[in-house]
Structures are given as C-alpha cells and as structure tokens.
Backbone of each chain as ProteinMPNN parsed JSONL, in Angstrom:
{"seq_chain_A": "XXXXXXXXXXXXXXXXXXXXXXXXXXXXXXXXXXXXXXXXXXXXXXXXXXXXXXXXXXXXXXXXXXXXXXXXXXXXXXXXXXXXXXXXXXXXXXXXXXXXXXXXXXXXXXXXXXXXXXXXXXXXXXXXXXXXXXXXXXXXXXX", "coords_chain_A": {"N_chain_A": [[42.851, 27.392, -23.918], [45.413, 27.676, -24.451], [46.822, 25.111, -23.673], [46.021, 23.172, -25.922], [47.043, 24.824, -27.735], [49.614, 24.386, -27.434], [50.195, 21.86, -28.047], [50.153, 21.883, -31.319], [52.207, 21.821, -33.917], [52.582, 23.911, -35.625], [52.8, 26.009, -33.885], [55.581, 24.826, -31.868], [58.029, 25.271, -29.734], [57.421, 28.287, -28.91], [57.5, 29.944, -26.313], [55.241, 29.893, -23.272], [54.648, 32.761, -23.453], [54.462, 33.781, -25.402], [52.824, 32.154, -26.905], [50.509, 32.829, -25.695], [50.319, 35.094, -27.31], [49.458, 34.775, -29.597], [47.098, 33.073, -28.717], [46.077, 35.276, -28.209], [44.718, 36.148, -30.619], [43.354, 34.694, -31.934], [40.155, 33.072, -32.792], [37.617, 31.61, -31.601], [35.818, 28.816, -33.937], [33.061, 26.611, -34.444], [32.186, 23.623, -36.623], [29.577, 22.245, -37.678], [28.691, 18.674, -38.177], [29.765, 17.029, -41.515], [29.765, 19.945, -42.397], [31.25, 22.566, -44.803], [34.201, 23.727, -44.32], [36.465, 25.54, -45.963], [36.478, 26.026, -48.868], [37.86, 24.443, -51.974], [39.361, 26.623, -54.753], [38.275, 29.064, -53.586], [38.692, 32.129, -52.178], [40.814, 32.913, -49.572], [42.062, 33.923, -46.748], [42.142, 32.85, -43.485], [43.759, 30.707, -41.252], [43.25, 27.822, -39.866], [43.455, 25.814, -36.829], [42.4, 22.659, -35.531], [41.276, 22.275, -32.715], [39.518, 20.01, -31.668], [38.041, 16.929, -32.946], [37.545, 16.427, -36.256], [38.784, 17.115, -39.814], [38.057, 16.623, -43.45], [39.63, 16.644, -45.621], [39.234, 17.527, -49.318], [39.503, 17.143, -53.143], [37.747, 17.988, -55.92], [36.249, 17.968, -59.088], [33.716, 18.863, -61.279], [32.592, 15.946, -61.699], [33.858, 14.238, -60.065], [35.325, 13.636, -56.903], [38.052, 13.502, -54.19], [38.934, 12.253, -51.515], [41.839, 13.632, -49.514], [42.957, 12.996, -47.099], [42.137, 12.474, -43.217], [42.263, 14.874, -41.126], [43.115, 15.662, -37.682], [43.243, 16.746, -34.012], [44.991, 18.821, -33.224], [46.486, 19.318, -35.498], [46.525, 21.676, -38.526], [45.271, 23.416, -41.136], [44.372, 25.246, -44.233], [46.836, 26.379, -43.996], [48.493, 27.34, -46.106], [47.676, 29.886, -46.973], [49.186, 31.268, -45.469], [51.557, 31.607, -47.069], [51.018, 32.409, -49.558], [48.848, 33.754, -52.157], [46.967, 32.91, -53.233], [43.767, 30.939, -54.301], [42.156, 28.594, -52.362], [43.647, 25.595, -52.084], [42.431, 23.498, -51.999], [39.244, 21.804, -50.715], [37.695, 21.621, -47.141], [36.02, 20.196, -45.135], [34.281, 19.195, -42.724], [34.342, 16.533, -40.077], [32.503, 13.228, -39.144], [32.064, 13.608, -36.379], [31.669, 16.501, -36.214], [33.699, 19.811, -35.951], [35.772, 21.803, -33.857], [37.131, 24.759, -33.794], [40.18, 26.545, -33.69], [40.556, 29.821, -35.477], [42.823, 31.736, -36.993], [43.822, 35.18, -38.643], [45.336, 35.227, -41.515], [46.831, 37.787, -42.353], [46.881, 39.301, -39.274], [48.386, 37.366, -38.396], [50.652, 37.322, -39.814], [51.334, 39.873, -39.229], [51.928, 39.563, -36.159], [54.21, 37.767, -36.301], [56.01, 39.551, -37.691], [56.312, 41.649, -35.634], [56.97, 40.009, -33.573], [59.953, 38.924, -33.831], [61.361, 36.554, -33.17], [58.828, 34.793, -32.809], [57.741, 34.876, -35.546], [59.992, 33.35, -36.734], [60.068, 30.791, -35.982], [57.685, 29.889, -35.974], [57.794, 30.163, -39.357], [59.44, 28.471, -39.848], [58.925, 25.635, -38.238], [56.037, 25.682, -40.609], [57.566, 25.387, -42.816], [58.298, 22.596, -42.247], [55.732, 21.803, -41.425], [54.522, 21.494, -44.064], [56.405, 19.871, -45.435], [55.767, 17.517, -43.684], [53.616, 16.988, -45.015], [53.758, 16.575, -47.857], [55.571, 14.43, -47.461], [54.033, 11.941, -46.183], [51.591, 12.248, -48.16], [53.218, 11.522, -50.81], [54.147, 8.549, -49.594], [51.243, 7.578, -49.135], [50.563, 7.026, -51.946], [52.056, 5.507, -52.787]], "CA_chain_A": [[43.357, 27.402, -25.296], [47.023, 27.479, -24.161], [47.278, 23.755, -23.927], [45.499, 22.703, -26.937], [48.15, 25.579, -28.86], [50.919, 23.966, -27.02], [50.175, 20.229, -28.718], [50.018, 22.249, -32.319], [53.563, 21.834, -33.941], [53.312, 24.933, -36.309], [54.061, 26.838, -32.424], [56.407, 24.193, -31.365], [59.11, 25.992, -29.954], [57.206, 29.451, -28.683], [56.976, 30.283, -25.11], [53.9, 30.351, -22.558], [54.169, 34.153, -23.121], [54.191, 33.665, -26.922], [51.538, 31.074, -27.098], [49.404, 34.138, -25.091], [49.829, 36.77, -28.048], [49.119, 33.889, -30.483], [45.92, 32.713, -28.465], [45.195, 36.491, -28.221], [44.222, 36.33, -31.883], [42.422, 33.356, -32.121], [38.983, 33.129, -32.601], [36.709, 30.002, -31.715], [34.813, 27.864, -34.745], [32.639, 25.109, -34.44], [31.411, 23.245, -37.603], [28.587, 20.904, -37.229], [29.214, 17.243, -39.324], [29.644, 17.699, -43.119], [30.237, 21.577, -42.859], [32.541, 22.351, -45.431], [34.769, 25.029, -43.881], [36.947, 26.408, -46.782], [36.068, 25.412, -50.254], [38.634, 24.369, -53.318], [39.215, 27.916, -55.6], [37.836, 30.02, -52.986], [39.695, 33.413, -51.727], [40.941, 32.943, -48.112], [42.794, 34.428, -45.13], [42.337, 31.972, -42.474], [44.119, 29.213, -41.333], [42.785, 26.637, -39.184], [43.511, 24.907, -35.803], [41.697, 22.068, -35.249], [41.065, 21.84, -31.425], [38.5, 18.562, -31.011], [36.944, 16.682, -33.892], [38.281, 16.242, -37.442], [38.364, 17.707, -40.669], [37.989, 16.137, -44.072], [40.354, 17.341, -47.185], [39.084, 16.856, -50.287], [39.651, 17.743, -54.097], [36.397, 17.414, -56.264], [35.71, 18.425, -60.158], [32.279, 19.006, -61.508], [32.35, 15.288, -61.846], [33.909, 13.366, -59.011], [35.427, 14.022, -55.638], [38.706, 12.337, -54.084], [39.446, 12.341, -49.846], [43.012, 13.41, -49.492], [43.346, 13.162, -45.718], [42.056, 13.235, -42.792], [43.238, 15.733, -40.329], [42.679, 15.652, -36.581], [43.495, 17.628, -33.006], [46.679, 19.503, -33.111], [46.468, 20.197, -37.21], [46.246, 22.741, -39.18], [44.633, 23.804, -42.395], [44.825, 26.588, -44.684], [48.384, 27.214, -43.929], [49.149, 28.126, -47.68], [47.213, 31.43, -47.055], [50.78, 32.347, -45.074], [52.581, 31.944, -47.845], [50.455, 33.276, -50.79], [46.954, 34.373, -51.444], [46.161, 32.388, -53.97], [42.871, 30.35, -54.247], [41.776, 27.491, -51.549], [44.178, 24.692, -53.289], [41.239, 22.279, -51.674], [38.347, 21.598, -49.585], [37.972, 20.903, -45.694], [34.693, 19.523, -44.047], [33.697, 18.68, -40.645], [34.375, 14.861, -39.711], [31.034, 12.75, -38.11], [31.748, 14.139, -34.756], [31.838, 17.972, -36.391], [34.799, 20.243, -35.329], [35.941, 22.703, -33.008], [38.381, 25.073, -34.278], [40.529, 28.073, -33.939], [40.983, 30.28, -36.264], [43.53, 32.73, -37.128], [44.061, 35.463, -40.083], [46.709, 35.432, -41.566], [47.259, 39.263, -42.007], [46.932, 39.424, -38.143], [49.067, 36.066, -37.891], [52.04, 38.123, -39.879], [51.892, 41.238, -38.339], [52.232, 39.554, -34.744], [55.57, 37.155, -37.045], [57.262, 40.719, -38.122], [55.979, 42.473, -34.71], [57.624, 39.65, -32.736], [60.75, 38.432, -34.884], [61.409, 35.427, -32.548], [57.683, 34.29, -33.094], [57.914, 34.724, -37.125], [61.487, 32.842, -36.928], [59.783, 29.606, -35.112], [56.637, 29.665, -37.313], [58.162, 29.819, -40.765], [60.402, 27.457, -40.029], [57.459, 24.887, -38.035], [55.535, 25.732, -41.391], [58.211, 23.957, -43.543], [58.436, 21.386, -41.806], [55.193, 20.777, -41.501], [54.521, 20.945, -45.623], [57.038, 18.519, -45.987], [55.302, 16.794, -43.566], [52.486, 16.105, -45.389], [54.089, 16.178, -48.737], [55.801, 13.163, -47.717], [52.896, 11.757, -46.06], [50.993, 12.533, -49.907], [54.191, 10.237, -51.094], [53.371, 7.692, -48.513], [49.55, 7.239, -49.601], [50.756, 7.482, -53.546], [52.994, 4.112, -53.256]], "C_chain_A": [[44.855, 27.082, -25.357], [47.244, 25.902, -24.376], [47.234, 23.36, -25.032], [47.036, 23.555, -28.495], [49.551, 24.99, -28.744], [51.2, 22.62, -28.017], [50.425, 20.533, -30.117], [51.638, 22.544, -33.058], [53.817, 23.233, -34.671], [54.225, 26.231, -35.117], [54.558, 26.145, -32.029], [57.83, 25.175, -31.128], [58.535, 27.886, -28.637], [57.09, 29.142, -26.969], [55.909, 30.487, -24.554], [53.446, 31.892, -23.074], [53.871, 34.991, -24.614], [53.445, 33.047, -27.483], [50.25, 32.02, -26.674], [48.945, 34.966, -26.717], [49.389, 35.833, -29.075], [47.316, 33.824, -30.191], [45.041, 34.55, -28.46], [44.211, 37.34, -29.466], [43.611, 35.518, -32.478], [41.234, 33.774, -31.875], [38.917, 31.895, -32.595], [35.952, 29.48, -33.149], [33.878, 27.017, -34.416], [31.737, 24.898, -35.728], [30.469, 22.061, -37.388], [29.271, 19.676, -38.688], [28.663, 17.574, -40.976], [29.821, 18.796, -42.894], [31.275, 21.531, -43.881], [32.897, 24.216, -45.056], [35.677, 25.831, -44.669], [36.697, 25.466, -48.246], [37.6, 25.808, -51.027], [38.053, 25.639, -53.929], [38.867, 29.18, -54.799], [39.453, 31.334, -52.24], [39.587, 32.629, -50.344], [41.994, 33.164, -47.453], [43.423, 33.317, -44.291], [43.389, 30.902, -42.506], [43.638, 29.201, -39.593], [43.197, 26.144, -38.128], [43.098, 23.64, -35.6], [41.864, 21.58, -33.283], [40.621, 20.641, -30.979], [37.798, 18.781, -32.85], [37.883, 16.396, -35.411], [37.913, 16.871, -39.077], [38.75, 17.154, -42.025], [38.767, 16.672, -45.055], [40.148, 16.532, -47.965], [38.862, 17.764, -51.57], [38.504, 17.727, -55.094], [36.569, 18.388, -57.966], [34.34, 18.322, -60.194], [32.043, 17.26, -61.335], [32.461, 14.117, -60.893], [34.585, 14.164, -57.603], [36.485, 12.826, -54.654], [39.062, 12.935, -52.516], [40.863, 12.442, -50.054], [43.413, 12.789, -48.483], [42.72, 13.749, -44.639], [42.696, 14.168, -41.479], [42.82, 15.924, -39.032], [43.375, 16.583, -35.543], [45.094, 17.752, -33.317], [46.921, 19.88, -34.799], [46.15, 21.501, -37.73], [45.724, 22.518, -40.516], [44.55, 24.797, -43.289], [46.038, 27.032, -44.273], [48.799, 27.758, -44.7], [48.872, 29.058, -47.788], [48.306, 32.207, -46.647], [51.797, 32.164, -45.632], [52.074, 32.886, -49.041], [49.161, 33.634, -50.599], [46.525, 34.192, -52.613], [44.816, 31.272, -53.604], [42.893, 29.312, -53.05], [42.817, 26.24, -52.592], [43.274, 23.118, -53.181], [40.035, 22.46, -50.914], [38.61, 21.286, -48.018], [36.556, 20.726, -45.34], [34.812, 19.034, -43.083], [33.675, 17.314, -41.054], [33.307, 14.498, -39.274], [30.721, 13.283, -36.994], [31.864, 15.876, -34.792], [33.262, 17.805, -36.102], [35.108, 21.494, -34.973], [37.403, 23.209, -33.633], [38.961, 26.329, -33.643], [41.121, 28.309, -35.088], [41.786, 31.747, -36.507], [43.73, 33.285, -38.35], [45.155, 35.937, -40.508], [47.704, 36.864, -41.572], [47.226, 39.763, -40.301], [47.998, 38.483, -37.254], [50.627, 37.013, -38.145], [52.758, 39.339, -39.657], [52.3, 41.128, -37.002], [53.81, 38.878, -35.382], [56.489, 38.655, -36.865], [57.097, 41.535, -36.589], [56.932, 41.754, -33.593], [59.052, 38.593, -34.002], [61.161, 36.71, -34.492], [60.462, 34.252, -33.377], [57.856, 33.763, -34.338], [58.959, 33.73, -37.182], [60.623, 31.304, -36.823], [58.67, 29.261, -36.165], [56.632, 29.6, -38.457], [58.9, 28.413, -40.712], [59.238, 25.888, -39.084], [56.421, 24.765, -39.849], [55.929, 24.581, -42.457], [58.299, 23.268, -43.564], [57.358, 20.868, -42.025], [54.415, 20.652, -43.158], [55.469, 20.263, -45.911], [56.842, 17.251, -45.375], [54.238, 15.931, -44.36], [52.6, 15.932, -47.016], [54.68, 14.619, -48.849], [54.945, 12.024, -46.834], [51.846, 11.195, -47.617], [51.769, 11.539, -50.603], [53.836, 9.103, -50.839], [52.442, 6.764, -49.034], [50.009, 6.924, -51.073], [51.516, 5.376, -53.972], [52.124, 2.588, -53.147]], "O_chain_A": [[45.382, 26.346, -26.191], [47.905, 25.558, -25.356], [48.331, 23.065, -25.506], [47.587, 23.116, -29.505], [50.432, 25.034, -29.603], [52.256, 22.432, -28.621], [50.997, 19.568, -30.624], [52.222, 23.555, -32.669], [54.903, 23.795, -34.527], [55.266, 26.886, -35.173], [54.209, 26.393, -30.875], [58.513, 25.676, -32.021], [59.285, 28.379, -27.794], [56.586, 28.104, -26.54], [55.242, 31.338, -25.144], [52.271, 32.255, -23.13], [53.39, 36.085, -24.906], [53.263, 33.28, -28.678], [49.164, 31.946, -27.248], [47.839, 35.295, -27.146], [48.532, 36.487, -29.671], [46.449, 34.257, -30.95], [43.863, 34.855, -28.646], [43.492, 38.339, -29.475], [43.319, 35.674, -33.664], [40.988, 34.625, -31.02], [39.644, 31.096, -33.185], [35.139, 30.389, -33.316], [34.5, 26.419, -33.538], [30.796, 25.642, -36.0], [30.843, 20.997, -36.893], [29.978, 19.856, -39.68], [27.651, 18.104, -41.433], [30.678, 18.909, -43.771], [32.107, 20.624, -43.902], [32.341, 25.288, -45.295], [35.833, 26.956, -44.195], [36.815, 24.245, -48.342], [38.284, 26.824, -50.894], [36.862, 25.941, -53.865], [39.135, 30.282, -55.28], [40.655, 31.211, -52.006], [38.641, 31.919, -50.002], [42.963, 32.437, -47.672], [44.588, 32.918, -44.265], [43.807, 30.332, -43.513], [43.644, 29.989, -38.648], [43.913, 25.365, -38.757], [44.204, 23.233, -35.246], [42.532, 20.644, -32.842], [41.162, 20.12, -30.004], [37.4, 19.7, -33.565], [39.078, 16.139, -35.263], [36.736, 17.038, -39.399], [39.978, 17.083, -42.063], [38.106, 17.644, -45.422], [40.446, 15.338, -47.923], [38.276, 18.842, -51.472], [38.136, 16.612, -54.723], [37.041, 19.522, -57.88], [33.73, 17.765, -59.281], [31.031, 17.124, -60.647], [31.618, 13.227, -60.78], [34.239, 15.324, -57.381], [36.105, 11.689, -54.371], [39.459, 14.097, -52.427], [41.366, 11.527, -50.707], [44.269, 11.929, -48.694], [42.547, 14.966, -44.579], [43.791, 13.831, -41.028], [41.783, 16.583, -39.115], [44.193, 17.331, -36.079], [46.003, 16.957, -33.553], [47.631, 20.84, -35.099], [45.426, 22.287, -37.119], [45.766, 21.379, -40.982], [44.88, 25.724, -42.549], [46.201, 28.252, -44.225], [49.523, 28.721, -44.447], [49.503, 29.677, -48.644], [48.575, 33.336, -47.056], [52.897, 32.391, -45.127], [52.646, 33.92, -49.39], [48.491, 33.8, -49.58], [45.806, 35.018, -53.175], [44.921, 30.742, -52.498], [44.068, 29.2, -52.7], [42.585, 26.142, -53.797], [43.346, 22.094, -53.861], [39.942, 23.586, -50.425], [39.661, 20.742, -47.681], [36.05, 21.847, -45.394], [35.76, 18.324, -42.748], [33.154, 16.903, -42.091], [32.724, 15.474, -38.801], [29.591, 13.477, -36.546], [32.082, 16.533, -33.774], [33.951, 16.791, -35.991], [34.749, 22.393, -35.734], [38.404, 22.541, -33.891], [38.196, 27.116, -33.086], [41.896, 27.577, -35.703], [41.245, 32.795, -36.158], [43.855, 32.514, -39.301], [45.836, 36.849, -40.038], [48.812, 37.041, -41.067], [47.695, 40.896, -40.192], [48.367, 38.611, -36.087], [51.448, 37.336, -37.286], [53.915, 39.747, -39.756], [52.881, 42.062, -36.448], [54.761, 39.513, -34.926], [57.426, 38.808, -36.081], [58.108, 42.217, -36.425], [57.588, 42.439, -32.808], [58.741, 37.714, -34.805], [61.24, 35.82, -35.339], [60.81, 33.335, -34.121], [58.077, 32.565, -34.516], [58.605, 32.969, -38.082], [60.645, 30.69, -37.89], [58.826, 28.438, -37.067], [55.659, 29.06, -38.984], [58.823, 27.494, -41.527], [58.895, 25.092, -39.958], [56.165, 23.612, -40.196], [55.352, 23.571, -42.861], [58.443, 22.674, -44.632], [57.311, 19.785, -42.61], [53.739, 19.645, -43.362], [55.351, 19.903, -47.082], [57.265, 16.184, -45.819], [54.043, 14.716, -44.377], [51.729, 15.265, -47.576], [54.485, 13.814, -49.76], [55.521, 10.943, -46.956], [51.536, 10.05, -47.944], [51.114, 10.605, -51.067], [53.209, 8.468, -51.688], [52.623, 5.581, -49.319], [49.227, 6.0, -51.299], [51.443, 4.544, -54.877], [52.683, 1.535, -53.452]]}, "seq_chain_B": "XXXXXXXXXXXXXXXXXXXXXXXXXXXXXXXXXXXXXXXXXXXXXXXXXXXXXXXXXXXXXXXXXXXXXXX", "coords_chain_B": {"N_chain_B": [[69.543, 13.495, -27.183], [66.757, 14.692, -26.334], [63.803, 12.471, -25.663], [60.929, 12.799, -27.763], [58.021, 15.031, -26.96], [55.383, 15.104, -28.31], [54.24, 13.249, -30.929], [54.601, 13.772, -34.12], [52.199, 12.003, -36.61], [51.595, 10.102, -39.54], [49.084, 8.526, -40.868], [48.818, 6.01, -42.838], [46.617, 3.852, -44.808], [47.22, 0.454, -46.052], [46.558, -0.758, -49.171], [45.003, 1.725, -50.315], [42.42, 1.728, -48.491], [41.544, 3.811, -47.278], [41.488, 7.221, -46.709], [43.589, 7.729, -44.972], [45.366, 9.436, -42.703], [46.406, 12.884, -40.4], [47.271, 12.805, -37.141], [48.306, 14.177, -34.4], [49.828, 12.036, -31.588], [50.621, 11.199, -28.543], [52.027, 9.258, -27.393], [54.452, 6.862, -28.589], [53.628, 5.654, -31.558], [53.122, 1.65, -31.689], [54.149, -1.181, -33.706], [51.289, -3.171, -34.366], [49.276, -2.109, -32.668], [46.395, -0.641, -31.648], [44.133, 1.631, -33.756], [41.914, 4.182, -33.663], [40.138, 5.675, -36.355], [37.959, 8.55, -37.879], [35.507, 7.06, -37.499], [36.24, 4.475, -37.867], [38.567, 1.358, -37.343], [41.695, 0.455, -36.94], [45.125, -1.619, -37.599], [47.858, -1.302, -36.664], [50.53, -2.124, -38.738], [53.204, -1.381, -39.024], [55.892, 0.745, -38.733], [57.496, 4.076, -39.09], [60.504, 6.219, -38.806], [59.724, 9.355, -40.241], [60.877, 11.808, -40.616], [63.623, 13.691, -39.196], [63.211, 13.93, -35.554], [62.412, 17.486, -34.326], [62.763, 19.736, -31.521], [60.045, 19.827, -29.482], [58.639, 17.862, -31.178], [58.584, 14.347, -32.86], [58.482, 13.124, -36.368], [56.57, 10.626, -37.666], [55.564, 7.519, -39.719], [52.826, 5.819, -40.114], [51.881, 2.515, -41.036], [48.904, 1.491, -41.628], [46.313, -1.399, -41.334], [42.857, -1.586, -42.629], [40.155, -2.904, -40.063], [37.574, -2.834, -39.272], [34.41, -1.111, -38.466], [34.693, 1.059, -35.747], [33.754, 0.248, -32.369]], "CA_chain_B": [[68.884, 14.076, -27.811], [65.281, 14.212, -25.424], [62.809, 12.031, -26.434], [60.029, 13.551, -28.071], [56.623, 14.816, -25.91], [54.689, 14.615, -29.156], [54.818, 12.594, -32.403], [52.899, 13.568, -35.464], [52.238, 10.586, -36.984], [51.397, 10.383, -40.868], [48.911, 7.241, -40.584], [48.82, 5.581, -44.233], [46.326, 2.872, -45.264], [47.062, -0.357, -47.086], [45.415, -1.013, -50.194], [44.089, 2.742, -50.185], [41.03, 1.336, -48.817], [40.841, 4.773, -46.571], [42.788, 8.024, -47.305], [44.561, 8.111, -44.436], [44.873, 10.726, -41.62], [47.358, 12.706, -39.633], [47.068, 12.748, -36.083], [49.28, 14.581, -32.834], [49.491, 11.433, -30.435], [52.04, 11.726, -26.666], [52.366, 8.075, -27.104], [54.671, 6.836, -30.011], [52.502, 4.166, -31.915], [54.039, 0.459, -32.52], [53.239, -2.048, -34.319], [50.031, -4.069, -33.227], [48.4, -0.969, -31.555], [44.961, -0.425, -32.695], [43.805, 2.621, -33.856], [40.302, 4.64, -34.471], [39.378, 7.342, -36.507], [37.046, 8.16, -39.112], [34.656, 5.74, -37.205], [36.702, 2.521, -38.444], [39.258, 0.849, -36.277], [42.81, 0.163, -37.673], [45.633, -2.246, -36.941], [49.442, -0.792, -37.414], [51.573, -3.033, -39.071], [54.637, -0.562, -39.618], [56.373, 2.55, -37.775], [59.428, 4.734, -38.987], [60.462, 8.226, -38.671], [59.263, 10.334, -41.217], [61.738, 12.728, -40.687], [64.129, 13.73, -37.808], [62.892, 14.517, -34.466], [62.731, 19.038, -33.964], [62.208, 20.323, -30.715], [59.018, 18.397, -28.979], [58.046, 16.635, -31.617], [58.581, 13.714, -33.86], [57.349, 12.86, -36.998], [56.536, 9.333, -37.798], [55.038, 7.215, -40.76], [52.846, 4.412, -39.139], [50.947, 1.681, -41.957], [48.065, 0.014, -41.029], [45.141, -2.069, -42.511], [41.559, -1.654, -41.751], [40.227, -4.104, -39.374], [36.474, -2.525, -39.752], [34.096, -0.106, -37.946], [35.118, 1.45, -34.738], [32.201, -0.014, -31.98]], "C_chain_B": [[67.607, 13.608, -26.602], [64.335, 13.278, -26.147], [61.497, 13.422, -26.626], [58.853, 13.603, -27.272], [55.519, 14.564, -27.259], [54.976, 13.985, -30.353], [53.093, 12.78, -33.682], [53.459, 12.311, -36.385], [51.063, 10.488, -38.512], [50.464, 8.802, -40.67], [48.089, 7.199, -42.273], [47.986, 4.133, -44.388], [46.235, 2.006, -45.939], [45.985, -0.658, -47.634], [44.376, 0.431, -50.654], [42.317, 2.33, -50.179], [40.543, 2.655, -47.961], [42.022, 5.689, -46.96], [43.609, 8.742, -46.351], [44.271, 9.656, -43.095], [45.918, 11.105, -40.641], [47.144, 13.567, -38.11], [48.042, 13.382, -34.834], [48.742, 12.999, -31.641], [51.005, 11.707, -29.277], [52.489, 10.089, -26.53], [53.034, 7.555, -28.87], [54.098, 5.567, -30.016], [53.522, 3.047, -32.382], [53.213, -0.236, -33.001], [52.458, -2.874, -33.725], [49.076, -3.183, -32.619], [47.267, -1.187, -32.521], [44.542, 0.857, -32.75], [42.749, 3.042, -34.751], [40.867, 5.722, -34.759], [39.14, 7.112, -38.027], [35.967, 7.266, -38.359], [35.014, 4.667, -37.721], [38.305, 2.229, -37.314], [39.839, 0.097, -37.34], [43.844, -0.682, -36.658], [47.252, -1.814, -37.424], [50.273, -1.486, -37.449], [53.062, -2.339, -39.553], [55.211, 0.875, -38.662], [57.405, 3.204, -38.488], [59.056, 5.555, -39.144], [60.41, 8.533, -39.963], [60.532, 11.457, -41.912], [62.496, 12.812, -39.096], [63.263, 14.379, -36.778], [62.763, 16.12, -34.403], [62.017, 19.382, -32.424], [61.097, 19.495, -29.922], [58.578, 17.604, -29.705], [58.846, 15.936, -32.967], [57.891, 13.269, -34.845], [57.296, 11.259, -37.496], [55.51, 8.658, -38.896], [54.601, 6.012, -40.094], [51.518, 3.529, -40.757], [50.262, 1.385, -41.364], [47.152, -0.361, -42.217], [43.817, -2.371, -41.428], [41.094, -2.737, -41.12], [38.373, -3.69, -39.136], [35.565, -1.453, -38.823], [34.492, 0.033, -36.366], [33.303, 0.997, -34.039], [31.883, 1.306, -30.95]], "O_chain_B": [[67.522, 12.487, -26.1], [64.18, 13.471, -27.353], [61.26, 14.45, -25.992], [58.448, 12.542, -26.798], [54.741, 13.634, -27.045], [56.083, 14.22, -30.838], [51.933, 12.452, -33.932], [54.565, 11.876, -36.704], [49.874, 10.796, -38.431], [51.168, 7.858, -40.312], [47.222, 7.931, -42.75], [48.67, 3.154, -44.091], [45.311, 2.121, -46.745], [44.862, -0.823, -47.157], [43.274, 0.307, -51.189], [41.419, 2.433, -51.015], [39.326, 2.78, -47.825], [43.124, 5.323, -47.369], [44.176, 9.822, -46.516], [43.359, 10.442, -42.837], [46.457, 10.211, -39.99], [46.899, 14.771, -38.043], [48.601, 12.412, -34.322], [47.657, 12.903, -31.067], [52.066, 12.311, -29.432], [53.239, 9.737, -25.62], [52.468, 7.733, -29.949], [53.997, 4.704, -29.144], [54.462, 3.24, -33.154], [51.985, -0.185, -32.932], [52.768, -3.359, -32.637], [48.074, -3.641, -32.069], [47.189, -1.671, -33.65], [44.549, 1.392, -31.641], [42.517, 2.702, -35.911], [41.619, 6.487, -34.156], [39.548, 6.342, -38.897], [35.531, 6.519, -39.235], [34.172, 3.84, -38.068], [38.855, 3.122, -36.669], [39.303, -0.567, -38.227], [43.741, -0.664, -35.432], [47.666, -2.078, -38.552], [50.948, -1.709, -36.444], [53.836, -2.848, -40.364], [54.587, 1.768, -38.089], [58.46, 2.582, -38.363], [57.94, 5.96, -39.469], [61.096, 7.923, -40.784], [60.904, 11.756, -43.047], [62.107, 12.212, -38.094], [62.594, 15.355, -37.116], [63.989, 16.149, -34.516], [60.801, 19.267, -32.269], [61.408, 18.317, -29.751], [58.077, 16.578, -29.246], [59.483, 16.544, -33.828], [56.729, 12.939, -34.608], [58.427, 10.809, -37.68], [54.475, 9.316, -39.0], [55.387, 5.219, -39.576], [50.543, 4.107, -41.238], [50.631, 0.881, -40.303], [47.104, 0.011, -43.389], [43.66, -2.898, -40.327], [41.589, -3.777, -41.557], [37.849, -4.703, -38.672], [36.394, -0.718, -38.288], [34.59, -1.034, -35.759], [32.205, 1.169, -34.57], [30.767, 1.442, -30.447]]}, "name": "protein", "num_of_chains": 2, "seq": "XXXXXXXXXXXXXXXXXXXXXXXXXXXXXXXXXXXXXXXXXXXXXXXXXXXXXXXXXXXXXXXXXXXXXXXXXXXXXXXXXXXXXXXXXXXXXXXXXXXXXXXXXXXXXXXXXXXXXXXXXXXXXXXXXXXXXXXXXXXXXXXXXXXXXXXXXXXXXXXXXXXXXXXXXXXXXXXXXXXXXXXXXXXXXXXXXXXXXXXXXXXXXXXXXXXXXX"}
C-alpha cells in the first residue's frame, strides 16, 4: 500500500513513518465496471484513493447526465467530505476495467491530522492545491 | 529546484469530444506522445505547467485530440 500512497499527492510530503499511520486506516475497495461508488446529494464520510483502474465523475438531473472527468491511479475523490459534510457535490463510477480503491473516513482521517500536527499541516495544504488543481483543470475543459 | 518524480497532469480534450481525465504519470508528457485511457487512444498536441512545481510533484496541463479506440 505504501508505494501506491507514496504516488498520491494529497500525502506528498509525509514520511515512510507517516504514510504507515495513514495506510493504517485505510481500508481496501474494489468496484466492479459501472459501480457507482458515491452518488450526487448523498451523505458521505469517505474519501477515495484510487489504487488501479479508474473512476468516472459525473453530474446527472432527472433528465440528462454530463461526464466531468475522468480520474485515474494516484487520485482522489470525495475530498470535500474533509472540508464540510455537506451532500456528495457529484457522482463517481467504476471505469471499464472497474476499480481498486482505498478508502479512508474522514473523521478517522482528522483525528490522525490534529493527533499528528505535522501530518494535518501537509494534507490541508496538498488538499488546496489539489482543488485548484482541478478547478483549473474544470477551466481548461470550459474554453 | 529538483526536478519533479511525479507530474499530475490535467489531460484536456479538443473539441470536448471526451471529458478529459487526470492522471499521476513519472514521465513528463510532450507533445506527440500518445496516450490511452478510457479505452480510446489520444495524441498530445500541447504541454504547460498548470501551476508551480511543490515538493515531488508537478502539475501540468497537456491538450490532445482523439485519434480513436485504444487496440
């Protein structure tokens, strides 16, 4: 798991021995193809890893249904659960080849942040970065 | 400044004929490379940084245009 956490930029930055207490809270996933692993509006905790495989984001009304992006090894998903705890702000589904995930909750994610202050320091700040990654990314696609 | 060991890489499709996808690669992508995913096979006509370099990784904005299913 260590490697795969190492390639993942939101821990960019943490130590072998900080990548441990991280992986020590990880659980495994695997979604078979089409799964849809957190639904638009829905309550949720988690956020996401993606280890192997890819995962589909997408926004959908009763009427249609638009692909934002998709998201492959070393991504994340549900990150917005570690800022608020409002609704799913989208969908995610399993890519053709499924996907293998870890998953972490976030009430277990920010008690190891405030438990290790280092950790929390590296991961908020990874976080930002990477929502402005994909905000300007979202830009990007828009032009 | 080190070079970067990884580059996330924001990969954007002309003509939104696909919606795109962002990827961790160890190799920074140039133009001409070919690249799968999604099952379709892409051709990158563009590169620039996204944003500055942090720590191991860079982030990078690469265009391409579909070139059709991955075999």
């Amino acid at each position: 798991m260590i490697p795969v956490l190492r390639k993942v930029h939101l821990l960019n930055g943490l130590t072998t021995a900080e990548l441990e207490v991280i992986g020590n809270i990880c659980s495994e996933k695997v979604a078979q193809p089409a799964e849809v692993v957190i639904e638009q509006g829905a309550e949720g905790d988690e956020i996401y890893i993606i280890a192997d495989g890819s995962i589909e984001v997408f926004v959908s009304t009763e009427t249609s249904e638009k692909v934002l992006v998709m998201l492959m090894e070393g991504q994340l998903f549900g990150e917005m659960a570690l800022i608020s705890r409002g609704p799913r702000s989208a969908s995610g589904r399993a890519g053709k080849d499924g996907c293998k995930m870890y998953v972490l909750s976030s009430a277990k994610f920010n008690e190891v942040c405030e438990k290790y202050s280092p950790i929390g320091h590296k991961v908020m700040r990874n976080l930002a970065l990477d929502l402005s990654f994909k905000l300007r990314h979202q830009n990007m696609a828009a032009m | 400044m080190s070079e970067a060991v990884y580059y996330k890489v924001s990969y954007v499709v002309e003509d939104g004929k696909h919606p795109g996808a962002l990827i961790n690669v160890e190799r920074k992508p140039e133009v001409g490379d070919e690249v799968i995913f999604d099952g379709h096979l892409f051709v990158i006509t563009d590169v620039a940084e996204l944003m500055a370099p942090m720590g191991d990784f860079g982030f990078l904005h690469a265009a391409c245009r579909l070139i059709g299913q991955a075999k």
